[in-house]
Structures are given as C-alpha cells and as structure tokens.
N, C-alpha and C positions, 0 to 999 in steps of 0.2 A: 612388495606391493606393486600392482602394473599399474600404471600411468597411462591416460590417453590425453590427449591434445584436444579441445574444442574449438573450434576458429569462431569469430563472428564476423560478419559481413556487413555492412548497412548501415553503421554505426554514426551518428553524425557526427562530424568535429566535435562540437560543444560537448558531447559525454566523452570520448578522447580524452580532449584536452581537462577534462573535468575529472575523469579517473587519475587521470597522470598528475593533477595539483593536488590530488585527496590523497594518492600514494605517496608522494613527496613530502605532505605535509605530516606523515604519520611515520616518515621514514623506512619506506620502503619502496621497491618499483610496486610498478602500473599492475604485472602478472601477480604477483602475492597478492596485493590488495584483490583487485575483483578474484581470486583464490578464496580468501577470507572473507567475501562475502558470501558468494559460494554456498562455504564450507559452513557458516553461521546459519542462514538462511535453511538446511536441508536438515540441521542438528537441530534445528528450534522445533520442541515438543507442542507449540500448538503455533497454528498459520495467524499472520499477524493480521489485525484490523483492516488493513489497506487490500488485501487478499480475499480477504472472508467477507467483505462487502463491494467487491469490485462488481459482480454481477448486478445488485440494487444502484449501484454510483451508476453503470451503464444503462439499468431501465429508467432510473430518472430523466438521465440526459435526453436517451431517445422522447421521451413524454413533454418534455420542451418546459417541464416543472420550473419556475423560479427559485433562486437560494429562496428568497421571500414568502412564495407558495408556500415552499416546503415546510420551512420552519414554521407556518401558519395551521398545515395538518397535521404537523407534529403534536403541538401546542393545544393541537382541539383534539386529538387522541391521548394528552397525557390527561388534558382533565375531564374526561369522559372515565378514562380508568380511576383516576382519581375521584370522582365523584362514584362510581360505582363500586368502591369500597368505603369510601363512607357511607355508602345505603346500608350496607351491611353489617355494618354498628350499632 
C-alpha cells in the first residue's frame, strides 16, 4: 500500500496540545490518533450533522439571527406545519 505524508501548518497550540492529550489518553501517539480520525471520518457512509448543516450555521451567523430569533422562527414554522396538518383531518 503507498503511503503519503500530509503536513499541516497553522495549527494553534491549543489543538496540538489537545491532539496529543486525546492520543495519550486513548493510548496512542498524536500521528495514529488524528490517522484514526482521518480514516473514520472518510469510511463514514453518510456526512455527519455538523457537516451537512455548516453552510445554514454560516447563513445564520452572517444574518446577525439570534439563538433567541432563531428558535422563535423555528417554533412559528413548526406550528404552522403543524397546524396545517391538522386542516387536513
């Protein structure tokens, strides 16, 4: 199997340091672990929530939306759907 090398650059301490106590803590170095996650991440048959909604998390923010807003349109979209299945009963 060939192997290549990925470098990363840019990295702050704080995920460093933070790779290297989550590799420790699972017993293994720093390189397997982000390997392993890697390698989970790219096998996983469907993109997880945090993925599959980061473009909507990013138009909210740009929109200057409140958590408070939000959950206020939410709440008036669920029971508009809600109510509009009960008409149809």
């Amino acid at each position: 199997m060939l192997t290549d090398t990925i470098q990363i650059s840019g990295l702050p301490e704080t995920v460093i340091q933070g790779v290297s106590e989550r590799a420790k803590a699972v017993g293994t170095t720093a390189e397997e672990y982000v390997r392993y996650l890697i390698e989970e991440d790219l096998s996983s048959s469907s993109l997880n929530l945090r993925v599959l909604f980061a473009p909507i998390r990013e138009q909210i923010k740009e929109s200057g939306t409140s958590d408070d807003e939000l959950i206020e349109l939410l709440e008036e979209a669920r029971e508009e759907v809600f109510q509009k299945n009960q008409d149809k009963k």
